[in-house]
PAZAPA-4460 file (N, C-alpha, C; in steps of 0.05 Angstrom, whole numbers, plus 32768, in hexadecimal, padded with zeros to 4 digits):
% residues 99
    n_x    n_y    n_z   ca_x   ca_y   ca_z    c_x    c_y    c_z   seq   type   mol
   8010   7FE8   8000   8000   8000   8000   8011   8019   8000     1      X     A
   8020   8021   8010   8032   802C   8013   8040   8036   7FF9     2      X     A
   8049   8025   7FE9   8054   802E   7FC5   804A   8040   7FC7     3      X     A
   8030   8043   7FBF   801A   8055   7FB5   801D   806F   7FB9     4      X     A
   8030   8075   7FCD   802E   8091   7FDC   804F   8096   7FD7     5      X     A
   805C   8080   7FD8   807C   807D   7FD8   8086   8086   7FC3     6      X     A
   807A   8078   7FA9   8089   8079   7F92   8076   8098   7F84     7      X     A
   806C   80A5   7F8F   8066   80C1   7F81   8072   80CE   7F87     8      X     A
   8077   80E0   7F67   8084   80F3   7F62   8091   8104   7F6D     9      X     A
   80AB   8108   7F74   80AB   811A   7F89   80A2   8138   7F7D    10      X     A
   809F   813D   7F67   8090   8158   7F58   8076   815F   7F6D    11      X     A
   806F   814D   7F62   804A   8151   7F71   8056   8155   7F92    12      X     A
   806A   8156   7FA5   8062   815C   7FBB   807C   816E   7FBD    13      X     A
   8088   8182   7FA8   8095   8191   7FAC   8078   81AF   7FA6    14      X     A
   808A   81C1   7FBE   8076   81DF   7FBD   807F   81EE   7FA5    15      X     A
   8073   81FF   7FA2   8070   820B   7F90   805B   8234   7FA4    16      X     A
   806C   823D   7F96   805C   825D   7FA4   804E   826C   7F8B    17      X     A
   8037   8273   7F90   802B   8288   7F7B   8028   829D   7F8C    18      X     A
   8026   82B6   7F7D   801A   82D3   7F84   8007   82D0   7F6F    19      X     A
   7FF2   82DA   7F80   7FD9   82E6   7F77   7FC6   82F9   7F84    20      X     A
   7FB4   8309   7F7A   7FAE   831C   7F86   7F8A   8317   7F89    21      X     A
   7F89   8319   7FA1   7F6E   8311   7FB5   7F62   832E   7FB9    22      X     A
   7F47   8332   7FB2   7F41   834B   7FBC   7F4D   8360   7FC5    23      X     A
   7F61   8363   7FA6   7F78   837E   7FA7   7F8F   837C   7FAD    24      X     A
   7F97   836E   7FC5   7FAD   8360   7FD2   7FBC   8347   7FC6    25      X     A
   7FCF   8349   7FC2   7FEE   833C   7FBB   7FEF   8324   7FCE    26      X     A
   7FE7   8312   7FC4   7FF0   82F8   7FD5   7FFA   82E2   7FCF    27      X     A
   8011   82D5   7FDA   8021   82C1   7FD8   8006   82A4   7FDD    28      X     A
   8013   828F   7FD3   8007   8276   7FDC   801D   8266   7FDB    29      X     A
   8020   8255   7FE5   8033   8238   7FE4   8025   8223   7FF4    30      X     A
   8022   8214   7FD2   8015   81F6   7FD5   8021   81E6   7FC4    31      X     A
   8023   81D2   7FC9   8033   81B6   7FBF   8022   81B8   7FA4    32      X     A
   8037   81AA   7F94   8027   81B3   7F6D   8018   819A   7F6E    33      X     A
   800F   8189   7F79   7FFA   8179   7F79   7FDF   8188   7F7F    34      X     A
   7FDB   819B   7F8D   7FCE   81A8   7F98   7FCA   81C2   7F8C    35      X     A
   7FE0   81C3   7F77   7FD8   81D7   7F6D   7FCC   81D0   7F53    36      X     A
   7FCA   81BA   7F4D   7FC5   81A6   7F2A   7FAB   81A9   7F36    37      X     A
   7F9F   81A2   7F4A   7F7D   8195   7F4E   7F73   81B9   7F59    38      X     A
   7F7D   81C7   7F5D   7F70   81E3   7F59   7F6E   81EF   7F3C    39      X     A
   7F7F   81DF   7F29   7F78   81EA   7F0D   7F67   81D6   7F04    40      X     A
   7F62   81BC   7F0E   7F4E   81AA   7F07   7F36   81B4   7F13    41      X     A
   7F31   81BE   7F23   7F13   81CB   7F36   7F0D   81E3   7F25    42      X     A
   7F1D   81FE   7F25   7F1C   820E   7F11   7F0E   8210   7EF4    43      X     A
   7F1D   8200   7EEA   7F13   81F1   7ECA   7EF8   81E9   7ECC    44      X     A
   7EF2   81DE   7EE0   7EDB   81CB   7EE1   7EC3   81DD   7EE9    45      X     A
   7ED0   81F9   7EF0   7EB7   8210   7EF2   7EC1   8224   7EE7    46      X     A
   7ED0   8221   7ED5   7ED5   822F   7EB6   7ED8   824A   7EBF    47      X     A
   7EF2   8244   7ED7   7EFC   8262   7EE1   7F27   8255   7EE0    48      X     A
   7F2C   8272   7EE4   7F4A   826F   7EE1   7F53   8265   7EFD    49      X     A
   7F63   825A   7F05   7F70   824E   7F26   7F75   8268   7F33    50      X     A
   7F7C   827E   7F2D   7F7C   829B   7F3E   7F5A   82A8   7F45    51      X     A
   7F42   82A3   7F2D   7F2F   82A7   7F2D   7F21   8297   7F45    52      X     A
   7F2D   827D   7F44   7F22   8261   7F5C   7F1F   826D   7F76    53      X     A
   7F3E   8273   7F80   7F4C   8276   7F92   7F42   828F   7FA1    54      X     A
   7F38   82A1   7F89   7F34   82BA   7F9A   7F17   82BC   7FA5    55      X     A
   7F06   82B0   7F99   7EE6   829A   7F8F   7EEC   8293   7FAD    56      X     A
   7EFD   827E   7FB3   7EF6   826A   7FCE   7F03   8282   7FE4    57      X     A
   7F14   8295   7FDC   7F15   82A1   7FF3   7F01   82B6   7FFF    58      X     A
   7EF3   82C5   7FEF   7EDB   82D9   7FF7   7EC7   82BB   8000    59      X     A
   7EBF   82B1   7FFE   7EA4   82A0   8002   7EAE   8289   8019    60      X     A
   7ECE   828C   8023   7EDB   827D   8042   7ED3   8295   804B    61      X     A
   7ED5   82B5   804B   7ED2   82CA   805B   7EBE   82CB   805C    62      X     A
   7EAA   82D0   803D   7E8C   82D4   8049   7E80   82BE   805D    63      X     A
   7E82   82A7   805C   7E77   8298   806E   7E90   8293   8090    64      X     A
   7E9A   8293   808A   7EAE   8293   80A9   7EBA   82B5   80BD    65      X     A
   7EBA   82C2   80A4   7EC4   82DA   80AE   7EE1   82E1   80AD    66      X     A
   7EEF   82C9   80B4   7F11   82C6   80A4   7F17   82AF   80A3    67      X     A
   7F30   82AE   8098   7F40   82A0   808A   7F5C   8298   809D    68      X     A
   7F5E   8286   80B4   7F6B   8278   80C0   7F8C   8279   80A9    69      X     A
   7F81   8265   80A7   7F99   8255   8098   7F8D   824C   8075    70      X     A
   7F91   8266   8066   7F8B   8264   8046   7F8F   824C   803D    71      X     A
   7FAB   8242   8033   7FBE   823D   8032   7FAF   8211   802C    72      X     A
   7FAE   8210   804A   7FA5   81F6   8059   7F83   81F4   804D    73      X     A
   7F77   8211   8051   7F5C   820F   8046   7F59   8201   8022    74      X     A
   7F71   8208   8016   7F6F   8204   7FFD   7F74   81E2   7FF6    75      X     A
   7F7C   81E0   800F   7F8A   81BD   800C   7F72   81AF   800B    76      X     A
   7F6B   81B7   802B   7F52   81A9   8030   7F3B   81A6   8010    77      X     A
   7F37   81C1   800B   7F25   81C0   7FF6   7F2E   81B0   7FE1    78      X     A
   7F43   81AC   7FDB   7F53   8195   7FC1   7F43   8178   7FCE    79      X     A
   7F47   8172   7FE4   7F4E   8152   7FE8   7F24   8151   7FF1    80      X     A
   7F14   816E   7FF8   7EF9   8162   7FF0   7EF2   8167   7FD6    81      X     A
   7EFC   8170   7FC4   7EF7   8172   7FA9   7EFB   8154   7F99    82      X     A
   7F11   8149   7FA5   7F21   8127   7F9B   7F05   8116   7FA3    83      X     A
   7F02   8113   7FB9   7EF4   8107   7FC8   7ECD   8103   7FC4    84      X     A
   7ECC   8126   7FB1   7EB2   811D   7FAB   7EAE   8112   7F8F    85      X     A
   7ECB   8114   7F83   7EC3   80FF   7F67   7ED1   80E6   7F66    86      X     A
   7EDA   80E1   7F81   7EDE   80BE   7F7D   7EC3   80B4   7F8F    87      X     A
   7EC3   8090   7F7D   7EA9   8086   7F88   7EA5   807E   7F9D    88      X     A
   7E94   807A   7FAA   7E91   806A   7FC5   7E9F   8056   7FCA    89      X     A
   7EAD   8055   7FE6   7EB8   8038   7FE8   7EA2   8023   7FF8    90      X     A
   7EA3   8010   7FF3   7E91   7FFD   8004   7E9C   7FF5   801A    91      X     A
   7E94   7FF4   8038   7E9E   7FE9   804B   7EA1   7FCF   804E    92      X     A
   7EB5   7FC6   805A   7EB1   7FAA   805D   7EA3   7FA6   8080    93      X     A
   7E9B   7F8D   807A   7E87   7F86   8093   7E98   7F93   80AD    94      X     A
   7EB2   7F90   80AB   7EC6   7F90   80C4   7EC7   7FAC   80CB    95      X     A
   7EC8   7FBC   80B8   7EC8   7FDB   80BC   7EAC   7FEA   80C5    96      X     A
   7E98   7FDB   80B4   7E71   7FE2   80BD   7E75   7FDD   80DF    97      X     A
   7E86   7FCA   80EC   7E84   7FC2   80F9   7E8F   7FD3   8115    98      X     A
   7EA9   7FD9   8109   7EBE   7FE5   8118   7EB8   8002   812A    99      X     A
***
C-alpha cells in the first residue's frame, strides 16, 4: 500500500509560490503543485481562471466565516473535498460497518 504514496513524484509534493491579487491586495500563496494542478482542475470545471477560483473561495470563506485563519490550508482542504466528491463510494466491509 505504501508504494502508492512512495513512489510519487517528488514534483507533485514540491511547493511552488504564486502572487496574486485578492480584493486589491498582493498575495503570495505556497502550495505543493499537486495542489496547485486540482485548483486549475476545479477552476476549468467552472470555467474560471485559478486566480479567478481563489479569489471566488476567498470572499465567500469571509462572507460566510468572517476571516480567513489559515488561507493557505483552507485551499488544501478544499482540493482533497473537491477529489473526494468525484470519486465513488467505497463499500464497507462487514468488519468496518461493524467497527
Amino acid at each position: 500500500m505504501c508504494e502508492l504514496y512512495v513512489k510519487a513524484d517528488p514534483i507533485l509534493y514540491e511547493s511552488r509560490t504564486r502572487s496574486l491579487r485578492i480584493n486589491g491586495v498582493v498575495t503570495t500563496l505556497r502550495l505543493e503543485n499537486q495542489f496547485w494542478d486540482v485548483l486549475v482542475e476545479i477552476a476549468a470545471s467552472d470555467g474560471l481562471s485559478t486566480n479567478q477560483l481563489i479569489t471566488q473561495l476567498h470572499q465567500e470563506v469571509m462572507n460566510y466565516r468572517g476571516e480567513v485563519v489559515n488561507f493557505a490550508s483552507f485551499l488544501r482542504v478544499s482540493c482533497i473535498r473537491y477529489l473526494s466528491q468525484k470519486r465513488p463510494p467505497v463499500a464497507l466491509t462487514l468488519v468496518e460497518k461493524t467497527a
